[in-house]
PDB file with one MODEL, atoms N, CA, C and O in Angstrom:
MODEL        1
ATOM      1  N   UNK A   1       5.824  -2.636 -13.748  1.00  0.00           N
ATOM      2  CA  UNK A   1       4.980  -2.271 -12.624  1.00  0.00           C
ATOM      3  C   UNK A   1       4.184  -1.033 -13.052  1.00  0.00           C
ATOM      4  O   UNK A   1       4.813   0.018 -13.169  1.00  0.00           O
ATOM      5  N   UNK A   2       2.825  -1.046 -13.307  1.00  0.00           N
ATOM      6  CA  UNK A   2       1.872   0.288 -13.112  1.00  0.00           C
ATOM      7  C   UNK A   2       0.925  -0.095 -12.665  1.00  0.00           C
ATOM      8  O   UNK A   2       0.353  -1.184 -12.709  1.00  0.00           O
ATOM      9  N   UNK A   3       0.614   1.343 -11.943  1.00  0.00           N
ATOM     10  CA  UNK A   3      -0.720   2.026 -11.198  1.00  0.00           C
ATOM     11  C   UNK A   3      -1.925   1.388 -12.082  1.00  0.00           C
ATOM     12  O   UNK A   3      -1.866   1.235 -13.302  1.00  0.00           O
ATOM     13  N   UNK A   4      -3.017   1.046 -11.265  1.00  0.00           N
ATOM     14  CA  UNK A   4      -4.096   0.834 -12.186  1.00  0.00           C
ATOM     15  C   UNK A   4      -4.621   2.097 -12.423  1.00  0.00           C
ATOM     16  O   UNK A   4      -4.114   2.908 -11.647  1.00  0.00           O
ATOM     17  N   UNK A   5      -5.485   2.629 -13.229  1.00  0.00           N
ATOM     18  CA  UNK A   5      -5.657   4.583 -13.298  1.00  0.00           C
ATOM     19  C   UNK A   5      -6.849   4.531 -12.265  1.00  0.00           C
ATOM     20  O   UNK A   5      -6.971   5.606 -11.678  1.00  0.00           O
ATOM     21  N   UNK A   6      -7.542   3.800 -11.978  1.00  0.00           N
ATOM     22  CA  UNK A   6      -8.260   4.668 -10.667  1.00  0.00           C
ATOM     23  C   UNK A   6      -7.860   4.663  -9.440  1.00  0.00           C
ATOM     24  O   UNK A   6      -8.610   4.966  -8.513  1.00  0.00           O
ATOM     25  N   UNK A   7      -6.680   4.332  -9.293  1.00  0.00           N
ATOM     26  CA  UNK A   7      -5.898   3.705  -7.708  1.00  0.00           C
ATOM     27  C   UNK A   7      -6.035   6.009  -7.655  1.00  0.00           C
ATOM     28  O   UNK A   7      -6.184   6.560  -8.746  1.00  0.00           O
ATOM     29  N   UNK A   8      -5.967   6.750  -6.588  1.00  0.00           N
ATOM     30  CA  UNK A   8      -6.195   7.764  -5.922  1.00  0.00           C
ATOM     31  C   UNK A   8      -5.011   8.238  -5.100  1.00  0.00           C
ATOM     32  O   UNK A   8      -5.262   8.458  -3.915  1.00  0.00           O
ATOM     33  N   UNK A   9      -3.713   8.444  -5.530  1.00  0.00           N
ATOM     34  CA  UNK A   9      -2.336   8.568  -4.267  1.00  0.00           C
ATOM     35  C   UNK A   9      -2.033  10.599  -3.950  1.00  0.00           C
ATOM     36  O   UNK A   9      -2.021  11.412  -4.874  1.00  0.00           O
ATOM     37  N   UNK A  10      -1.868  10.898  -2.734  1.00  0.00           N
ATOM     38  CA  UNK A  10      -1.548  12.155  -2.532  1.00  0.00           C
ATOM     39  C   UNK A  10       0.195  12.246  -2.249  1.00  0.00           C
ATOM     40  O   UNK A  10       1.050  11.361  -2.244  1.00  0.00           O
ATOM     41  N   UNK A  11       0.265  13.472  -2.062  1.00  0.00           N
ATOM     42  CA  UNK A  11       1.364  13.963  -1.828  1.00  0.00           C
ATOM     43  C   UNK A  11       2.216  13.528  -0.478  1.00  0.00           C
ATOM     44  O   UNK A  11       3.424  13.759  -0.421  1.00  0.00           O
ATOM     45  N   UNK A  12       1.376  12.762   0.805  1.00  0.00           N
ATOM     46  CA  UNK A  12       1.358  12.275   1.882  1.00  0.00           C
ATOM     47  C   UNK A  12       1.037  11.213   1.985  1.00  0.00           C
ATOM     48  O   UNK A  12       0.667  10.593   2.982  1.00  0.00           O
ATOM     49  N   UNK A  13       1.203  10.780   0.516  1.00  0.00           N
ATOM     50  CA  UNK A  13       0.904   8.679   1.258  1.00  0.00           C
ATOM     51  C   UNK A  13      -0.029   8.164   1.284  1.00  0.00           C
ATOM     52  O   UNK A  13      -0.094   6.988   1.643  1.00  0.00           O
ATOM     53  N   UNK A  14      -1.164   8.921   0.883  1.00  0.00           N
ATOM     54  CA  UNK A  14      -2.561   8.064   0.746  1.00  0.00           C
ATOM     55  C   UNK A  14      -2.696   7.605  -0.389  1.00  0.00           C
ATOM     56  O   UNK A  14      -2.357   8.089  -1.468  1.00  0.00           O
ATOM     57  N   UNK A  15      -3.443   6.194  -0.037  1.00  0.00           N
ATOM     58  CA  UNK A  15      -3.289   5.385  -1.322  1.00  0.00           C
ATOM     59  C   UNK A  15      -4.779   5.056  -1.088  1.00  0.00           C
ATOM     60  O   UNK A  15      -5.059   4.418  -0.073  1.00  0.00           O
ATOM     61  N   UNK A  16      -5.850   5.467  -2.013  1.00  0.00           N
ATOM     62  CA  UNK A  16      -7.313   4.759  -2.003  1.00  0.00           C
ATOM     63  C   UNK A  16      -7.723   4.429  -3.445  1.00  0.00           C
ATOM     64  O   UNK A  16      -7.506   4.951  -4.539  1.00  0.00           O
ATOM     65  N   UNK A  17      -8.393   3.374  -3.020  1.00  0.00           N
ATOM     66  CA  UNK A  17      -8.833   2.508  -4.275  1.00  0.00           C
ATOM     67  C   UNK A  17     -10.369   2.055  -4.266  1.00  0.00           C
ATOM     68  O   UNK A  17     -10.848   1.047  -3.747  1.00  0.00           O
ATOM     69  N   UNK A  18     -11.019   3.086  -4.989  1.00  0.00           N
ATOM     70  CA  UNK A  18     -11.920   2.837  -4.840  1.00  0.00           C
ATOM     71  C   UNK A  18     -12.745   1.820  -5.606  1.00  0.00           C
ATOM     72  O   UNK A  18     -13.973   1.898  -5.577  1.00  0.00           O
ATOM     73  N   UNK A  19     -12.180   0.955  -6.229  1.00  0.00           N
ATOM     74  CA  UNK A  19     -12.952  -0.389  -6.859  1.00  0.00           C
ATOM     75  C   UNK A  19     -13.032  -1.390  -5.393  1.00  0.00           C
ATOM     76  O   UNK A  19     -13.775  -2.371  -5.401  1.00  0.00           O
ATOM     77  N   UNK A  20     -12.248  -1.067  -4.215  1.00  0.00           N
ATOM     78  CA  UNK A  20     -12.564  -1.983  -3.132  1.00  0.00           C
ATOM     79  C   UNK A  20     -12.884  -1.251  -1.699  1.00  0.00           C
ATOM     80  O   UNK A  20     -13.448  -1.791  -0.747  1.00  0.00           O
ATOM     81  N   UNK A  21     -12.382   0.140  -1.757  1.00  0.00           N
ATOM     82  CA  UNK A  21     -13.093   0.932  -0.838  1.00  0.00           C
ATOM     83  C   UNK A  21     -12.176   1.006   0.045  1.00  0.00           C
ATOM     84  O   UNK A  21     -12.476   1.584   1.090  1.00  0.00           O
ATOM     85  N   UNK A  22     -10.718   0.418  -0.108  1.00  0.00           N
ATOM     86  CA  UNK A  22      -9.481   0.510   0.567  1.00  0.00           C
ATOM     87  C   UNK A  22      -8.375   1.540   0.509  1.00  0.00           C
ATOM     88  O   UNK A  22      -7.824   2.136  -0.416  1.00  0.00           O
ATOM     89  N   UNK A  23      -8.249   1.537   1.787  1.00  0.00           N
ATOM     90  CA  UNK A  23      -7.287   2.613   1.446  1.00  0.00           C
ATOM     91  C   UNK A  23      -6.246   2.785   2.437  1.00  0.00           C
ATOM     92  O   UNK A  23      -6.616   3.000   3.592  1.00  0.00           O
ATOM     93  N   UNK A  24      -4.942   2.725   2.170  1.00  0.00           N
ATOM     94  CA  UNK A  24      -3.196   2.730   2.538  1.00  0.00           C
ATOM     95  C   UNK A  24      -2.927   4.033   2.904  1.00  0.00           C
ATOM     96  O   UNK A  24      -3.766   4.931   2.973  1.00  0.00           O
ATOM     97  N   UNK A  25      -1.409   4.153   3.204  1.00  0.00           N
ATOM     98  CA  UNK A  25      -0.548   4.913   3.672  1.00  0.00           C
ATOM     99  C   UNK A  25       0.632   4.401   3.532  1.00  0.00           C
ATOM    100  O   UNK A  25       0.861   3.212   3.756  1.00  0.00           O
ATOM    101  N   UNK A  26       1.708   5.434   3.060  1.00  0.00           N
ATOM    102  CA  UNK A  26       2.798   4.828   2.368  1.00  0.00           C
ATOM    103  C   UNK A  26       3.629   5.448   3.335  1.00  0.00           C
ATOM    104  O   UNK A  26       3.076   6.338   3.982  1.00  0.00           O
ATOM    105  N   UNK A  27       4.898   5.192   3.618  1.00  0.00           N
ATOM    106  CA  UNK A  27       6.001   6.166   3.502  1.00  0.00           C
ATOM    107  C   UNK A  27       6.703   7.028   2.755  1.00  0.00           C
ATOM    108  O   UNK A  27       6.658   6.720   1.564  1.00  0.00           O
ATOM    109  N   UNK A  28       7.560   8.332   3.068  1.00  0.00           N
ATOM    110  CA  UNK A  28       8.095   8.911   2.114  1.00  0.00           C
ATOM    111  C   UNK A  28       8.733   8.428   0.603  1.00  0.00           C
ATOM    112  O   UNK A  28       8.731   8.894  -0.536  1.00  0.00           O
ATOM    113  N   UNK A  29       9.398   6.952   1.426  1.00  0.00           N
ATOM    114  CA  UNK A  29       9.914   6.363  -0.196  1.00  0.00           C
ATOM    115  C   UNK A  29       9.049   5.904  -0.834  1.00  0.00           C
ATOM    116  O   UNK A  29       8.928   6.298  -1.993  1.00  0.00           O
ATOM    117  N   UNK A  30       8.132   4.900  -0.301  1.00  0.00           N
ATOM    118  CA  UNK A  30       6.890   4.409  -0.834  1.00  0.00           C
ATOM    119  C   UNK A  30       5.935   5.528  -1.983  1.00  0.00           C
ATOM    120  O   UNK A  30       5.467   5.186  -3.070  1.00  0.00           O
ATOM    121  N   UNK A  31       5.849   6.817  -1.384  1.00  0.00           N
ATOM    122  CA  UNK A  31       5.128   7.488  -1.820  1.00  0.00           C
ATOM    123  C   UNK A  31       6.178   8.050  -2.653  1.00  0.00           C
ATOM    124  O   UNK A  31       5.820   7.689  -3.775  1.00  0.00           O
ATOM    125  N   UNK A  32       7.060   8.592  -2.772  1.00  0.00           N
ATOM    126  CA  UNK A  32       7.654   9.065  -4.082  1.00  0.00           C
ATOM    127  C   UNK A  32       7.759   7.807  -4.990  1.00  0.00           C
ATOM    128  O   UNK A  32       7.937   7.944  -6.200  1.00  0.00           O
ATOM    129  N   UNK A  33       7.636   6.434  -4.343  1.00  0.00           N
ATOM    130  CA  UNK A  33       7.976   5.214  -5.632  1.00  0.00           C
ATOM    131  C   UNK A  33       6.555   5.186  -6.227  1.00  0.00           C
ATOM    132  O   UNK A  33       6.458   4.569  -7.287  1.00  0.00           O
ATOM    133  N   UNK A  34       5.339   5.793  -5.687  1.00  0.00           N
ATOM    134  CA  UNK A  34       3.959   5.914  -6.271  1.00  0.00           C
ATOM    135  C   UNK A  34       4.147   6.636  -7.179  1.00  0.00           C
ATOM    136  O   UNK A  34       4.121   6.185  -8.323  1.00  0.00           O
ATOM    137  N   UNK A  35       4.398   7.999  -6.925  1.00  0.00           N
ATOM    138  CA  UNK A  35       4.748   9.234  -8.056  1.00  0.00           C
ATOM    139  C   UNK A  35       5.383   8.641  -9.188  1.00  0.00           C
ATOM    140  O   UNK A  35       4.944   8.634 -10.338  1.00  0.00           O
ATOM    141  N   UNK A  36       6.706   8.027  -8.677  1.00  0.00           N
ATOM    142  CA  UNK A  36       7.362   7.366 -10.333  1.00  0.00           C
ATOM    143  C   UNK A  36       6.683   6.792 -10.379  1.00  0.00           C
ATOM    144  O   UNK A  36       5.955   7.388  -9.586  1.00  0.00           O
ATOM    145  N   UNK A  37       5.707   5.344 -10.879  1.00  0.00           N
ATOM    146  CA  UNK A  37       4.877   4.918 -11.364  1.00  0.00           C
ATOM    147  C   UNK A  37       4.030   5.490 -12.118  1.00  0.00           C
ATOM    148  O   UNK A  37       3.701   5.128 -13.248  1.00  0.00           O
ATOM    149  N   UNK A  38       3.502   6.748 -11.299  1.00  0.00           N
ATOM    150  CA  UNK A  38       2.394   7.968 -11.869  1.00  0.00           C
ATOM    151  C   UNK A  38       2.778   8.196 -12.949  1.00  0.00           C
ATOM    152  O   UNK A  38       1.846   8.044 -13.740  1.00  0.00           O
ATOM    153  N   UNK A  39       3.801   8.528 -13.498  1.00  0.00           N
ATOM    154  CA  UNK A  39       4.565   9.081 -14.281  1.00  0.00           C
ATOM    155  C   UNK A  39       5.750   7.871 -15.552  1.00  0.00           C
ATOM    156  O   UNK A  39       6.589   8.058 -16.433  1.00  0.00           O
ATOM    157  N   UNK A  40       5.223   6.946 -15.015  1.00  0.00           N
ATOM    158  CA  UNK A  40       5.305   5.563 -15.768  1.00  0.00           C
ATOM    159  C   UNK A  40       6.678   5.480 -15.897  1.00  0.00           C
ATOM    160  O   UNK A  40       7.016   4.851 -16.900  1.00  0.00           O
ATOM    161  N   UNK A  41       7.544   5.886 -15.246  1.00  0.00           N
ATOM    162  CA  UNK A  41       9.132   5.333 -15.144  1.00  0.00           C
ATOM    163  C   UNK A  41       9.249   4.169 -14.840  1.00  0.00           C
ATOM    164  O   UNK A  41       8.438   3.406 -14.315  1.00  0.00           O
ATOM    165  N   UNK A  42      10.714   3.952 -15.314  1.00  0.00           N
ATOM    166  CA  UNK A  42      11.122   2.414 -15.780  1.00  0.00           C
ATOM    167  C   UNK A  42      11.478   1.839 -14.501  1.00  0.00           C
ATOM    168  O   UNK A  42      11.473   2.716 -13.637  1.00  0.00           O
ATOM    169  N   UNK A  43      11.737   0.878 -14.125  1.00  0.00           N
ATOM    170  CA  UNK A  43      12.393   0.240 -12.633  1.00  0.00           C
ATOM    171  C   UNK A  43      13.635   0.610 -12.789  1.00  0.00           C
ATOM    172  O   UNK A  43      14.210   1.047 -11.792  1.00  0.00           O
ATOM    173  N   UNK A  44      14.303   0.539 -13.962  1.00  0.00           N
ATOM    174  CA  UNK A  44      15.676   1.558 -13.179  1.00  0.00           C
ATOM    175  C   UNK A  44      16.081   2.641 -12.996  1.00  0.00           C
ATOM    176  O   UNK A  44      17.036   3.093 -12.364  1.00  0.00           O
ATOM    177  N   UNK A  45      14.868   3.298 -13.916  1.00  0.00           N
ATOM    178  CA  UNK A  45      14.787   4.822 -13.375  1.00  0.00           C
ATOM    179  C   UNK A  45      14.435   5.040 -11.601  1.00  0.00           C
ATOM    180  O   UNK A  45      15.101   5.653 -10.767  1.00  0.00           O
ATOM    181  N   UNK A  46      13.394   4.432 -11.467  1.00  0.00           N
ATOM    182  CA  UNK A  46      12.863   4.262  -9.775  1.00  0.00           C
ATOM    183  C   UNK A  46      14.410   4.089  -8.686  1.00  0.00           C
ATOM    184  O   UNK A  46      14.909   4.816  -7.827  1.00  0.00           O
ATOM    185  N   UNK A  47      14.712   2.994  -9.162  1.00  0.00           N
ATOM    186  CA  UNK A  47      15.873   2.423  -8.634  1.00  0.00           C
ATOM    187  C   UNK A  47      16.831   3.788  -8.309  1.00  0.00           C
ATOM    188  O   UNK A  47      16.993   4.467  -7.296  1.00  0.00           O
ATOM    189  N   UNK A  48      17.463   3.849  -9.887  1.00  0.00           N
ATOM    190  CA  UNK A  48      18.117   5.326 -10.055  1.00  0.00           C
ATOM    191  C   UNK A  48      17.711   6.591  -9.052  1.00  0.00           C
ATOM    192  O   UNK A  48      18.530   7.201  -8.366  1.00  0.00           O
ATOM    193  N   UNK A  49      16.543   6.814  -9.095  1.00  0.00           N
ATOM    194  CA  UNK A  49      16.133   7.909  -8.720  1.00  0.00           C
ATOM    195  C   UNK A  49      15.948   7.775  -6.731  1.00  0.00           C
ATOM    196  O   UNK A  49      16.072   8.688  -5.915  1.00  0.00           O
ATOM    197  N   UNK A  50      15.680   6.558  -6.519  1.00  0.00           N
ATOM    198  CA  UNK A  50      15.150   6.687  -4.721  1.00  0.00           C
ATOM    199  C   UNK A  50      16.794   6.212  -4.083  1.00  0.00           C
ATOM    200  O   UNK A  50      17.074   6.296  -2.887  1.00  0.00           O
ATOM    201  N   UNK A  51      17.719   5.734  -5.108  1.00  0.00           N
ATOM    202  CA  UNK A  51      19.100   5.572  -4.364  1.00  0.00           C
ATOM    203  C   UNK A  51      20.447   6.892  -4.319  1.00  0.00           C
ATOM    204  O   UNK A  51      21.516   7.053  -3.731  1.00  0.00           O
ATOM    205  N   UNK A  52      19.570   7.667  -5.365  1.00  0.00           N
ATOM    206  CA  UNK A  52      20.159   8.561  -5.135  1.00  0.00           C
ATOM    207  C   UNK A  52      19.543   9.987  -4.475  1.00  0.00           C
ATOM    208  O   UNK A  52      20.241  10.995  -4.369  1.00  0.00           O
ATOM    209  N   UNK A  53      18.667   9.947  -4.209  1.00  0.00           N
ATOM    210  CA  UNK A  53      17.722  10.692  -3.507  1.00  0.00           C
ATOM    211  C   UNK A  53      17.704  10.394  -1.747  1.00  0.00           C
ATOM    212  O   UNK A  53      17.965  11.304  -0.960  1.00  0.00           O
ATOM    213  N   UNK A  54      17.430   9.287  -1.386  1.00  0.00           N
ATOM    214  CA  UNK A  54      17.842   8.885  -0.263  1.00  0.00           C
ATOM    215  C   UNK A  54      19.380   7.977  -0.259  1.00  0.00           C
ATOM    216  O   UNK A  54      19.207   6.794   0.034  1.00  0.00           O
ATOM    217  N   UNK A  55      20.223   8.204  -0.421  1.00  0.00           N
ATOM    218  CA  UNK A  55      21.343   7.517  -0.186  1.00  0.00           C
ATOM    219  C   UNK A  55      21.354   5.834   0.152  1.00  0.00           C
ATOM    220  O   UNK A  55      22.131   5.444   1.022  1.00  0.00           O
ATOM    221  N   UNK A  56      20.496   4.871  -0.537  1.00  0.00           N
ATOM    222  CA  UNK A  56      20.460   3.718   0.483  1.00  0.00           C
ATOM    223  C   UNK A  56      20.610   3.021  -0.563  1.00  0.00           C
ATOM    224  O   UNK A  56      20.042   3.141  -1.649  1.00  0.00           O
ATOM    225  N   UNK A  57      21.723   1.958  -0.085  1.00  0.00           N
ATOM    226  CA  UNK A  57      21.993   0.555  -1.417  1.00  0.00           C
ATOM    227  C   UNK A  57      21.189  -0.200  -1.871  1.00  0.00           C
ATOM    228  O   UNK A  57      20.268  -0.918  -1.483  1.00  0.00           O
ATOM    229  N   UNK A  58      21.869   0.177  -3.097  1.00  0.00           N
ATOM    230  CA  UNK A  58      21.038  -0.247  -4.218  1.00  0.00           C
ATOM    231  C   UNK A  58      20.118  -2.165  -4.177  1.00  0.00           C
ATOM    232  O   UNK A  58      18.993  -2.644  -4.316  1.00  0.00           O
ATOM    233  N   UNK A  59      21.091  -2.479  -3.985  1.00  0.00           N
ATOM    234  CA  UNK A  59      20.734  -4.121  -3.767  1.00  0.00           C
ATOM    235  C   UNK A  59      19.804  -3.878  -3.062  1.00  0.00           C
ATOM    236  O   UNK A  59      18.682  -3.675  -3.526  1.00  0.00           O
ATOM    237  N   UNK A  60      20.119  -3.843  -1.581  1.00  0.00           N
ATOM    238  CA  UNK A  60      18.850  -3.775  -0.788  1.00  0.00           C
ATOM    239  C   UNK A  60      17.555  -3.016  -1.340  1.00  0.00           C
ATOM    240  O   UNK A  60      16.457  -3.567  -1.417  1.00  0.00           O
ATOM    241  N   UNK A  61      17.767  -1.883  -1.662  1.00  0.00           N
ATOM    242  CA  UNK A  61      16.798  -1.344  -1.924  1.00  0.00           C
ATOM    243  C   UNK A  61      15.953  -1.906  -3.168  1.00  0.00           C
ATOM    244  O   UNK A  61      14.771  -1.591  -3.309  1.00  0.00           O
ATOM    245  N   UNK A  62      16.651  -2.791  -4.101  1.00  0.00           N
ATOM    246  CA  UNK A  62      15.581  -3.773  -5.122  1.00  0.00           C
ATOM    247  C   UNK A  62      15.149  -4.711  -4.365  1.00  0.00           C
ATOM    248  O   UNK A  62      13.942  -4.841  -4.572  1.00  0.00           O
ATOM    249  N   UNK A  63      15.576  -5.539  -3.476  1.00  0.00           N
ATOM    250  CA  UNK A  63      14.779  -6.298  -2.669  1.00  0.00           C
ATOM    251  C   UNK A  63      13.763  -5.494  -1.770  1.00  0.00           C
ATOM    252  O   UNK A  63      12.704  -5.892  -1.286  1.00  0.00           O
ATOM    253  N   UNK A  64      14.266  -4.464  -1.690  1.00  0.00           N
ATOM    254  CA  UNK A  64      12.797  -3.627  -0.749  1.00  0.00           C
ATOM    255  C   UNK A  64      11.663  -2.841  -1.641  1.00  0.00           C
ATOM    256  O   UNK A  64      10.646  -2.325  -1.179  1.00  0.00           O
ATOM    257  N   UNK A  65      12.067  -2.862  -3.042  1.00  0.00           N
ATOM    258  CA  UNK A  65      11.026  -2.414  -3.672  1.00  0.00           C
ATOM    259  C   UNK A  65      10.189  -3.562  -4.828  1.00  0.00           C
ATOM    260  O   UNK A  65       9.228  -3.426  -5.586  1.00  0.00           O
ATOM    261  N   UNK A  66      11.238  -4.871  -4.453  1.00  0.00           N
ATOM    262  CA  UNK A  66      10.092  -6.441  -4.879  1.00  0.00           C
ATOM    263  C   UNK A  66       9.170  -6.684  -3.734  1.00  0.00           C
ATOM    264  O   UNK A  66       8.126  -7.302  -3.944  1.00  0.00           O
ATOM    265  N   UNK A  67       9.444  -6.281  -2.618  1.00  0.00           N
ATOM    266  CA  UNK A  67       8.364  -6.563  -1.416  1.00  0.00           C
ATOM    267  C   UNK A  67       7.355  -5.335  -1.466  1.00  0.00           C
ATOM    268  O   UNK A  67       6.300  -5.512  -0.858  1.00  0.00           O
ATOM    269  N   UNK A  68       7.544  -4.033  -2.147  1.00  0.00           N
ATOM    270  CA  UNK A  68       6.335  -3.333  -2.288  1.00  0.00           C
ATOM    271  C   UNK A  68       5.677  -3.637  -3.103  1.00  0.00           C
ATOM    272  O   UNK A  68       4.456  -3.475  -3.097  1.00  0.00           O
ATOM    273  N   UNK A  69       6.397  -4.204  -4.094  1.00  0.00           N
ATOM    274  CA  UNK A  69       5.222  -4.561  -5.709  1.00  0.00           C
ATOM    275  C   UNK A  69       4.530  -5.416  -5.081  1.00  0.00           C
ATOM    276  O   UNK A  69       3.309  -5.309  -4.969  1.00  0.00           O
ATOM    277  N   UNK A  70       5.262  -6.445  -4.553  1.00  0.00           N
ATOM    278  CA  UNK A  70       4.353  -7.606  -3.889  1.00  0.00           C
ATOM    279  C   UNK A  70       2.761  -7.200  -2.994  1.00  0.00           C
ATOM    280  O   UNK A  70       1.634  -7.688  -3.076  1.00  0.00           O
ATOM    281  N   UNK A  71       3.343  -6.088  -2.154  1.00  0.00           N
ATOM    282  CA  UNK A  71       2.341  -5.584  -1.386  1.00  0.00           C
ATOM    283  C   UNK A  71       0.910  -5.001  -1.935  1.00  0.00           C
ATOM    284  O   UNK A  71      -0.268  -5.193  -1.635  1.00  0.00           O
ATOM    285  N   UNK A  72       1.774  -3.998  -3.122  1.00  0.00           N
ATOM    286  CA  UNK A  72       0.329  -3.198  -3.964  1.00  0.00           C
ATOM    287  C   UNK A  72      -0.145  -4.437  -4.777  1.00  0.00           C
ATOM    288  O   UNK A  72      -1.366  -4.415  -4.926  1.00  0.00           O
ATOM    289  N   UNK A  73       0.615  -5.777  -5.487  1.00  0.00           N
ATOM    290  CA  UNK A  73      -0.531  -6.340  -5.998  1.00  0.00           C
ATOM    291  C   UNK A  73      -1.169  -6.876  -5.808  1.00  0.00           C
ATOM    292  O   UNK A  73      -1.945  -7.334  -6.647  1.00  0.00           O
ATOM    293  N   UNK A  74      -1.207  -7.228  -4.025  1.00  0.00           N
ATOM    294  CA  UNK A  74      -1.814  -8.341  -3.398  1.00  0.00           C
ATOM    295  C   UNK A  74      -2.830  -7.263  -2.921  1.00  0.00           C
ATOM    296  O   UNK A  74      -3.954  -7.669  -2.626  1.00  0.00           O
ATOM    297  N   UNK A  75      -2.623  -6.242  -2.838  1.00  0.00           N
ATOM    298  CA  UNK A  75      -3.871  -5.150  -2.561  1.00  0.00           C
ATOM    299  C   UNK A  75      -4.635  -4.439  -3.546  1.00  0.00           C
ATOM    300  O   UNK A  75      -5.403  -3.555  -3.169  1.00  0.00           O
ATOM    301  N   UNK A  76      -4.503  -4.753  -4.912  1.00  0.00           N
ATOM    302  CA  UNK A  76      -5.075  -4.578  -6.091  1.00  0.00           C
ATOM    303  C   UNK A  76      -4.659  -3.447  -6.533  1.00  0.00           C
ATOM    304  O   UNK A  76      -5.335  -2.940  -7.428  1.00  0.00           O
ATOM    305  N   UNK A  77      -3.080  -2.501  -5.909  1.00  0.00           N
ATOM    306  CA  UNK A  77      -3.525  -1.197  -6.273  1.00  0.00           C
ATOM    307  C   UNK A  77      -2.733  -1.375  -8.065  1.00  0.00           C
ATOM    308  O   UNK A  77      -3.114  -0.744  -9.051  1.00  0.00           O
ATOM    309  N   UNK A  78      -1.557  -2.431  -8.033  1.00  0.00           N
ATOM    310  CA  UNK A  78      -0.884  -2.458  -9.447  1.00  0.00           C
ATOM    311  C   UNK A  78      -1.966  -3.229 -10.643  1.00  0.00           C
ATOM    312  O   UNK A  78      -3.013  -3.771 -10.287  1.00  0.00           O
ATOM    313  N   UNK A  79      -1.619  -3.185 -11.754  1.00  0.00           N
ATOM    314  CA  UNK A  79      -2.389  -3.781 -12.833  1.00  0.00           C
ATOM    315  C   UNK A  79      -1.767  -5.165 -13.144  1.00  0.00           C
ATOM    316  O   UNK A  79      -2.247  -5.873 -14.029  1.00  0.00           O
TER     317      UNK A  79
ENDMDL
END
């Protein structure tokens, strides 16, 4: 999973892309799972890092972060 490099994300969840003029809002996890990307970590680093950061199981939480990939690539923001 990576960021395409002109996708635009802040510290608060904004996600704009200006090859389509769109632009998101994430949640806290969402938006720190942007940052790891930023920073080109591995999926089990991500994994690693948002289950132990927010306390929430692991399982679930890979099924909740295959439904975000799903989301950013159907919105062009992944490559």
């Amino acid at each position: 999973m990576k960021l395409k490099k002109n996708i635009a994300t802040s510290e608060e969840g904004f996600i704009f892309n200006p090859g389509t003029g769109d632009s998101f809002s994430a949640n806290p996890i969402g938006t720190d799972i942007l940052s790891l990307l930023k920073e080109e970590k591995s999926l089990k680093s991500i994994v690693d890092t948002i289950c132990a950061k927010y306390d929430v199981d692991q399982s679930q939480f890979e099924k909740d972060l295959d439904d975000f990939e799903s989301q950013l690539k159907d919105n062009g923001i992944l490559e």
